[in-house]
C-alpha positions in Angstrom: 50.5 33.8 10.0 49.9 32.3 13.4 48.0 28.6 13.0 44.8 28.7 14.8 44.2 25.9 17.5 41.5 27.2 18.9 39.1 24.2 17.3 40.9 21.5 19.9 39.8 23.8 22.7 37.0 21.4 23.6 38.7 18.2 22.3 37.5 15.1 25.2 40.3 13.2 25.8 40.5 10.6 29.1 43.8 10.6 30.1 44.2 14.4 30.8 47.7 14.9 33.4 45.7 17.4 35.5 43.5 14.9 36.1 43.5 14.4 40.0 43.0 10.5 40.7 42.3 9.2 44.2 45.1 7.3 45.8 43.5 3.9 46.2 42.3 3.8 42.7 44.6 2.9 39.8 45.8 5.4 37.3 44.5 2.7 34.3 41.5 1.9 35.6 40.5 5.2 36.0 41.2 6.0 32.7 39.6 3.0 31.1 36.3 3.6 33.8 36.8 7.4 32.1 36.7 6.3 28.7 34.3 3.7 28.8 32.1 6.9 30.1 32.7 9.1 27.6 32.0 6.5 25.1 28.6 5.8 26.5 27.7 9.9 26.9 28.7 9.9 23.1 26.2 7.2 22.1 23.2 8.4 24.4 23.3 11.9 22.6 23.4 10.5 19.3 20.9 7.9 19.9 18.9 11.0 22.0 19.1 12.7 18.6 18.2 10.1 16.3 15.0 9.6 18.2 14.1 12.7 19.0 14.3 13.0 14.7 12.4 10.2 13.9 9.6 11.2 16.8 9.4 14.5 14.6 8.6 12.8 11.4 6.6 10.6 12.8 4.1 12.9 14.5 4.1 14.7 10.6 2.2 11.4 9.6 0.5 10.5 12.7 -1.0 14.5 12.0 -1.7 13.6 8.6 -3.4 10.3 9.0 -5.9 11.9 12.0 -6.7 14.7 9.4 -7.5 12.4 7.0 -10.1 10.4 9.4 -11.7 13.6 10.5 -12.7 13.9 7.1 -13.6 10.4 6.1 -15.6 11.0 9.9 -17.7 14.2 8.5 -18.6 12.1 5.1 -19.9 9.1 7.1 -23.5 8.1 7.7 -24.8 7.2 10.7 -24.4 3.5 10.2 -20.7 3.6 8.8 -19.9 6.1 11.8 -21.4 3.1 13.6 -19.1 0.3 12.3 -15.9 2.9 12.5 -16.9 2.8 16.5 -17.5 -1.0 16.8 -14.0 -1.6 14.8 -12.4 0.9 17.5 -13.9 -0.9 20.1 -12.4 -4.4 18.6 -9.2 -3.0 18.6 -9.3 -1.7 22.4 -8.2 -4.6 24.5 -5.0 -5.5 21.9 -4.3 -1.7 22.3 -4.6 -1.7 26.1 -2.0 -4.2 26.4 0.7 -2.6 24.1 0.3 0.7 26.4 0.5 -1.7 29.4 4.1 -3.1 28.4 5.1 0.0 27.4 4.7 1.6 30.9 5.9 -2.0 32.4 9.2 -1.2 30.2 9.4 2.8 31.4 9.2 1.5 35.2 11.6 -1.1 34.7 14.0 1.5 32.9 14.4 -1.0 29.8 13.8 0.1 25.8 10.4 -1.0 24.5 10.3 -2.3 21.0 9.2 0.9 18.8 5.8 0.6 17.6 5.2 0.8 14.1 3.1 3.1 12.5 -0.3 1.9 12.3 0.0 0.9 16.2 0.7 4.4 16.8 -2.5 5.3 14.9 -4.4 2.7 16.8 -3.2 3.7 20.3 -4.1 7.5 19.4 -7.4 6.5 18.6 -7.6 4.3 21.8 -7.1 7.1 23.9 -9.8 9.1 21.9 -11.7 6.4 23.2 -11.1 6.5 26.7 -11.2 10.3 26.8 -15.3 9.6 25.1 -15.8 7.6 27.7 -15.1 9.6 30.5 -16.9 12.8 28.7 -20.3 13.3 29.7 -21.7 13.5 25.7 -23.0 9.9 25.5 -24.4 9.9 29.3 -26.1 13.5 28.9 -27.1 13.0 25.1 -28.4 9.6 25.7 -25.8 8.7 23.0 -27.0 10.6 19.8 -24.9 9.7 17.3 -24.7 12.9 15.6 -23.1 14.4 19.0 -20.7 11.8 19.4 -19.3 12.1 16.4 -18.7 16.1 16.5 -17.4 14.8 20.4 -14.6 12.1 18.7 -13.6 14.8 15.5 -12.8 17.6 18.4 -11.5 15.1 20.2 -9.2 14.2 17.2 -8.3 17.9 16.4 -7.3 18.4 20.5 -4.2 15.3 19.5 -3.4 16.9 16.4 -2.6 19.9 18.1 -0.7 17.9 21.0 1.5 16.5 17.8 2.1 20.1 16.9 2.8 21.7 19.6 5.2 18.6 20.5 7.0 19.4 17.1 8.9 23.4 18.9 9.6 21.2 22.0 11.6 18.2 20.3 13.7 20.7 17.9 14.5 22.5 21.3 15.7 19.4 23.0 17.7 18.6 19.3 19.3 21.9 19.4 20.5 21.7 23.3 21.7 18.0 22.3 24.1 19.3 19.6 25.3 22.1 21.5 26.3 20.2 24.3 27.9 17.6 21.5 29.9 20.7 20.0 31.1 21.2 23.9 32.9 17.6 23.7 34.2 17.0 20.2 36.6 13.9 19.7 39.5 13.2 17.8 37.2 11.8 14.8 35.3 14.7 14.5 37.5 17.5 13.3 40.1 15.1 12.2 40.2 13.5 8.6 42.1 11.1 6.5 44.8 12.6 4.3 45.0 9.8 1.5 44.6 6.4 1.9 45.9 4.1 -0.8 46.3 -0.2 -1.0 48.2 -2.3 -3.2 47.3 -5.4 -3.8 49.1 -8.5 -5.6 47.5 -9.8 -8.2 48.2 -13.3 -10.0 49.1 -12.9 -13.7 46.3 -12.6 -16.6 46.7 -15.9 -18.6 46.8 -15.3 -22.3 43.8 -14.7 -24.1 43.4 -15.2 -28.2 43.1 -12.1 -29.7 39.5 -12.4 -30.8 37.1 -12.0 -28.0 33.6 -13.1 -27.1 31.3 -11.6 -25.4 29.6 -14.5 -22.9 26.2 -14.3 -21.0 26.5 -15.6 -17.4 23.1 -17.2 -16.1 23.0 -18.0 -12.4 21.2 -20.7 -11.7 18.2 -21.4 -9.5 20.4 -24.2 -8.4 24.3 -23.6 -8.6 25.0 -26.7 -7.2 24.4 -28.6 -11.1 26.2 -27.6 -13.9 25.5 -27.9 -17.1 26.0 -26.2 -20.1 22.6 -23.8 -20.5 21.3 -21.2 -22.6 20.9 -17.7 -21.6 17.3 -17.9 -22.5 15.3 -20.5 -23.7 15.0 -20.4 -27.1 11.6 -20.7 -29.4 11.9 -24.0 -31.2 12.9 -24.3 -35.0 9.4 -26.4 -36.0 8.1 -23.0 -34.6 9.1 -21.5 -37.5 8.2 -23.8 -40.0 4.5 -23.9 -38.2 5.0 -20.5 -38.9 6.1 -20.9 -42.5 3.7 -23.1 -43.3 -0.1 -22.2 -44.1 -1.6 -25.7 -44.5 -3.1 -27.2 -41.1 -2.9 -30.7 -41.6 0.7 -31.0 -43.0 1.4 -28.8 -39.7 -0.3 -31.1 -37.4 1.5 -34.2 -39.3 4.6 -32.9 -38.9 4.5 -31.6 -35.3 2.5 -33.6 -33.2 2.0 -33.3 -29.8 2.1 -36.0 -27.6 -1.3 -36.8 -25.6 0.9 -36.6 -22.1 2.2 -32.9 -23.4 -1.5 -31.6 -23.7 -2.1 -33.0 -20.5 0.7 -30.9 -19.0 -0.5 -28.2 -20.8 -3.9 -28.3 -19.5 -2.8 -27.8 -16.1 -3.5 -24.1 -14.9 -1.9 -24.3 -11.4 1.6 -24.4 -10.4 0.7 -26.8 -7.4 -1.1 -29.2 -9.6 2.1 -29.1 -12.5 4.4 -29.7 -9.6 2.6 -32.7 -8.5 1.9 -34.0 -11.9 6.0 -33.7 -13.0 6.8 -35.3 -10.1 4.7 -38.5 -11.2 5.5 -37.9 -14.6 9.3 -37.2 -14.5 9.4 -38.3 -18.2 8.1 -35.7 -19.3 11.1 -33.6 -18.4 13.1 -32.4 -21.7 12.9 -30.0 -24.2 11.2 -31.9 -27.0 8.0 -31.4 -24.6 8.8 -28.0 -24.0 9.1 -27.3 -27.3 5.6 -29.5 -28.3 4.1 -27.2 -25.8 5.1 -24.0 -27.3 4.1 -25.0 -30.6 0.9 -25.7 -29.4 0.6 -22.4 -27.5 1.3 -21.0 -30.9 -1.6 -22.5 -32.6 -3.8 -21.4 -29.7 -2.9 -18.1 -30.9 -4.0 -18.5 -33.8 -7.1 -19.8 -32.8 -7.4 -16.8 -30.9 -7.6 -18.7 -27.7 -5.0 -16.3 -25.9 -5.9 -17.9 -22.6 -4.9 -20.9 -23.5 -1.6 -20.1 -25.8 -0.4 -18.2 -22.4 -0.8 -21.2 -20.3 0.7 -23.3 -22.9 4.0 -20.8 -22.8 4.0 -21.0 -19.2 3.9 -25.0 -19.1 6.6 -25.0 -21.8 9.0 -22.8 -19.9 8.8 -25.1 -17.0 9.6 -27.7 -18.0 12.8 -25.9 -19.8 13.4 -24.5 -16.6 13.5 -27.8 -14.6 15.7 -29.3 -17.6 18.2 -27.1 -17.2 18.3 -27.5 -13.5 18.7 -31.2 -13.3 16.2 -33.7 -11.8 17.0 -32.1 -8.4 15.9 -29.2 -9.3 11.9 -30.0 -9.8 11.4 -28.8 -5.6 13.7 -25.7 -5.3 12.7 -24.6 -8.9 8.6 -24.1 -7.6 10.1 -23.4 -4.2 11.3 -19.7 -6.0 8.9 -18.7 -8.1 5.7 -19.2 -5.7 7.6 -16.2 -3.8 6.1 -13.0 -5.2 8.9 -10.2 -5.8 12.1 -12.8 -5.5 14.5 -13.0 -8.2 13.6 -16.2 -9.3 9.8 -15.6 -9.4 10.3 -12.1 -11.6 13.2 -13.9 -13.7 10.1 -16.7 -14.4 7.2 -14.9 -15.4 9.0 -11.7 -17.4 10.4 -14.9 -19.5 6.8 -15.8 -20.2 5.5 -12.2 -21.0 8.2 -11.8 -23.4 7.7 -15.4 -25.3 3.7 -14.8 -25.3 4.1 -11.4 -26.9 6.7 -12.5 -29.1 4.0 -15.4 -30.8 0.9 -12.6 -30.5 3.3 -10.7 -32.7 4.4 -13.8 -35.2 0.7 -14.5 -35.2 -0.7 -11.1 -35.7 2.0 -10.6 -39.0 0.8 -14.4 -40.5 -2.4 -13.5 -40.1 -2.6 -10.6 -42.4 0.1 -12.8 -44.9 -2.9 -15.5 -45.0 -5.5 -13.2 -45.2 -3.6 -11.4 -48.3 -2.6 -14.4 -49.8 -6.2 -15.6 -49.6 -7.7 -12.8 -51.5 -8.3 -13.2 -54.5 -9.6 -10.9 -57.2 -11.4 -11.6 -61.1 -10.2 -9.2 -63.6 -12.1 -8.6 -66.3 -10.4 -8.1 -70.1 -11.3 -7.3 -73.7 -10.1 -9.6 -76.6 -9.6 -6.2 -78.7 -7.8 -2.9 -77.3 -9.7 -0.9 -79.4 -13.0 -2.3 -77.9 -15.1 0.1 -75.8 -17.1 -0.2 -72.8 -20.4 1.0 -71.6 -21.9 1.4 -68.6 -25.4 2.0 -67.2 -26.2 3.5 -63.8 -29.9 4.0 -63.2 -31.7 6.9 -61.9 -33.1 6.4 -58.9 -35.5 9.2 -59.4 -37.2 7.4 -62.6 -40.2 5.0 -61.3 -39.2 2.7 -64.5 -35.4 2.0 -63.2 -37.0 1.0 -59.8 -36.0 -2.5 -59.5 -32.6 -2.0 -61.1 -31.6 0.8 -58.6 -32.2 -2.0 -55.9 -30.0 -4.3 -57.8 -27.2 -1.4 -57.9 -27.6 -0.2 -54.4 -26.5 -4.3 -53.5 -23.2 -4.0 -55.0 -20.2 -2.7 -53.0 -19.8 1.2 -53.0 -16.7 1.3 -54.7 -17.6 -0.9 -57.3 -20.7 1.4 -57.5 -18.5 4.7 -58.0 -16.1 2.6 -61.1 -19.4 2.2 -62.6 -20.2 5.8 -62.8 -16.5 6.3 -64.2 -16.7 4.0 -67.0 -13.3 2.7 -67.4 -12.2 -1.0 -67.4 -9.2 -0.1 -65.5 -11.5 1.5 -62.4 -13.7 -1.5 -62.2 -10.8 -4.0 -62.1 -8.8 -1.5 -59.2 -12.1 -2.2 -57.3 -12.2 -6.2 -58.5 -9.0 -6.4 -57.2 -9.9 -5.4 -53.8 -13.1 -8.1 -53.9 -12.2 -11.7 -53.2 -13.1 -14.0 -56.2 -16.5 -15.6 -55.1 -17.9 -12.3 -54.4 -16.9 -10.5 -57.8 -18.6 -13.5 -59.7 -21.7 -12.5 -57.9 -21.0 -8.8 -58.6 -20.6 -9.4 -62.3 -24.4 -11.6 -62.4 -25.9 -8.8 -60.4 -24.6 -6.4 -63.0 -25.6 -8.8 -66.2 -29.0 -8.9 -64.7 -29.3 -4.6 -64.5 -27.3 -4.4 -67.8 -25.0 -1.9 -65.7 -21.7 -3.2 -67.5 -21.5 -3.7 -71.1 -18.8 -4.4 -73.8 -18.5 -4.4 -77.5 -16.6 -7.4 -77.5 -16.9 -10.3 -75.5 -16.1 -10.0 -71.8 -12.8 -11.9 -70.7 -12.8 -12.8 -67.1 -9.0 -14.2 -66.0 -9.3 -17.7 -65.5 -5.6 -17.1 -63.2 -7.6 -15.7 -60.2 -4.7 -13.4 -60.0 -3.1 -13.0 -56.1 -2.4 -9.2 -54.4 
């Protein structure tokens, strides 16, 4: 099978023998003068072609964007349509001057900066603004605004349809481009790279222990002081025995926080704690970090959430700046006053993450207390054989007036283990009643006579917990 070489038919090479070459001109000049041309016909095409793209997605939006402002155009009143023209007419002289460099660059034959996209929009709208002023609506009219506006949104469809039409014409001039492209192919163009493969000498592994360990690298906000850190800083131990530990003034005996620490903690600006370390450089260290974060945790408690969260945010700069060293109080609020750097997002996820952590501690202590704190009179017989009675009046008798009123004040479901009669109902719904308010159930029920027993009533002294 013959090989075809038909595809290096219109291959551009400069040093072609049948080239004829004047005889005062050297032979390597010329083909250096020949290649440097070729190179530069390469590199107008594709740049050609690359502009002549991005003209055509750019004109999509520009299309877009006027569409968009004909309609917000037909929704205005009268006096918005008025401030839409006054902002125009603000605009005017800045756009005047961008269309006067750009034809100063087109004379001069040197590339203009391209514009971005809301200076093309402005400039469109410029020109709608020039072509109004020249129409003979606002002379004729005597400027009724309702005719101006209908002028400006035909106005705006008449560049909408210059965009469109523009869109055949550029895809024309692409097409002729690559053709003419396909008529001068080069060497890197049809040709490609077989295999390509590097070795490299490495230095030998030193030996490892057989165990491994898996180890967190943090990067510092500044690399320039090391020390040995922890991944993440971590919620103090006296966190959990505040935690732990139900009884408010032991807590507040044990872990104290120093008067310079709620100062700190007060703070709600970043400029302000900045200013305020810098004075108070003390204050640096982890034992105030960790007084802080105690303290944001009893905030929670409180349900001050304002305030826990600014606590957390205090506390976690100051472990921050600790682990950066005393030089690292500047470059540490230098980073995260920058919205979207590393540093800034590193900073504030880590005090999301340690203020929901303590909502959540809080949330699961709270209902421990609150269950722990219940608790519930059970009521016994000094007999098993003993029965009991109970009495639920009708409300429909005139004579059991007064002691329906009495019954409708107790709780429904102590209500409903009345009408059941059992000992073991009415202490299911004791149990659910803490013990101050069953004492009053059981007097509200000795004054109606709604509970009675053969024996003598037993109320547990224990004041049993859920």
């Amino acid at each position: 099978m013959p090989i075809d070489y038909s595809k290096w038919d219109n291959l551009e090479i400069s040093d072609d023998s049948d080239v004829e070459i004047h005889p005062n001109i050297e032979k390597g000049t010329f083909i250096r003068l020949r290649q440097q041309k070729i190179r530069q016909d390469r590199e107008r095409r594709a740049h050609t072609v690359r502009a002549l793209e991005s003209e055509l997605e750019m004109n999509k939006k520009l299309a877009a964007r006027l569409s968009e402002m004909i309609s917000e155009i037909k929704e205005e009143s009268k006096e918005q349509f008025a401030a839409r023209m006054l902002d125009w007419s603000a605009k005017a002289e800045k756009q005047e001057a961008i269309l006067n460099d750009v034809r100063k660059a087109l004379e001069a034959n040197e590339e203009y900066r391209q514009l971005e996209f809301d200076e093309l929009v402005d400039t469109l709208v410029y020109r709608v603004q020039q072509e109004l002023a020249k129409s003979e609506v606002i002379t004729k009219q005597n400027a009724n605004p309702d005719i101006i506006k209908l002028k400006v949104i035909d106005l705006l469809h008449g560049h909408i349809e210059k965009l469109k039409n523009r869109d055949p014409e550029a895809r024309a001039e692409i097409e002729n481009i690559k053709k003419e492209q396909r008529m001068h192919i080069s060497a890197d163009e049809v040709a490609k790279e077989g295999y390509n493969k590097t070795f490299i000498n490495k230095q030998p592994k030193a030996s490892t222990s057989s165990s491994k360990n898996n180890v967190q690298s943090v990067e510092l906000l500044n690399p320039g002081y090391e020390k040995n850190i922890k991944p993440e800083a971590e919620v103090p131990e006296n966190t959990e025995s505040l935690e732990g530990n139900n009884d408010e003034d032991s807590d507040e005996e044990s872990l104290t926080v120093d008067p310079d620490s709620m100062e700190f903690g007060m703070i709600d600006s970043l400029d302000k704690s900045k200013d305020y370390i810098l004075e108070h450089r003390h204050i640096i260290g982890q034992n105030k970090s960790d007084q802080l974060l105690v303290q944001a945790f009893r905030y929670q408690m409180r349900g001050e959430s304002e305030l826990a969260k600014q606590f957390v945010r205090q506390s976690l700069i100051l472990t921050y700046i600790h682990q950066m060293g005393p030089s690292g109080i500047n470059i540490f609020f230098s980073k995260i006053v920058i919205k979207g750097n590393p540093g800034n997002v590193m900073f504030f996820n880590d005090i999301e993450k340690r203020y929901n952590h303590i909502v959540e501690r809080c949330k699961i202590l709270k209902k421990e207390q609150e269950t722990s704190q219940i608790e519930s009179i059970q009521l016994q017989t000094d007999s098993p054989d003993s029965t009991i009675r109970t009495y639920v009046p009708d409300k429909s008798n005139p004579d059991d007036k007064e002691k329906w009123a009495l019954f409708e004040q107790l709780p429904v479901d102590f209500q409903e283990a009345l009408k059941t009669g059992t000992i073991d109902a009415i202490n299911q719904a004791l149990a659910k009643i803490p013990g101050s308010k069953a004492e009053e159930i059981l007097q509200t029920c000795g004054k109606g006579g709604f509970l009675v027993i053969d024996e003598e009533i037993l109320v547990d002294a224990d004041q049993q917990e859920l």
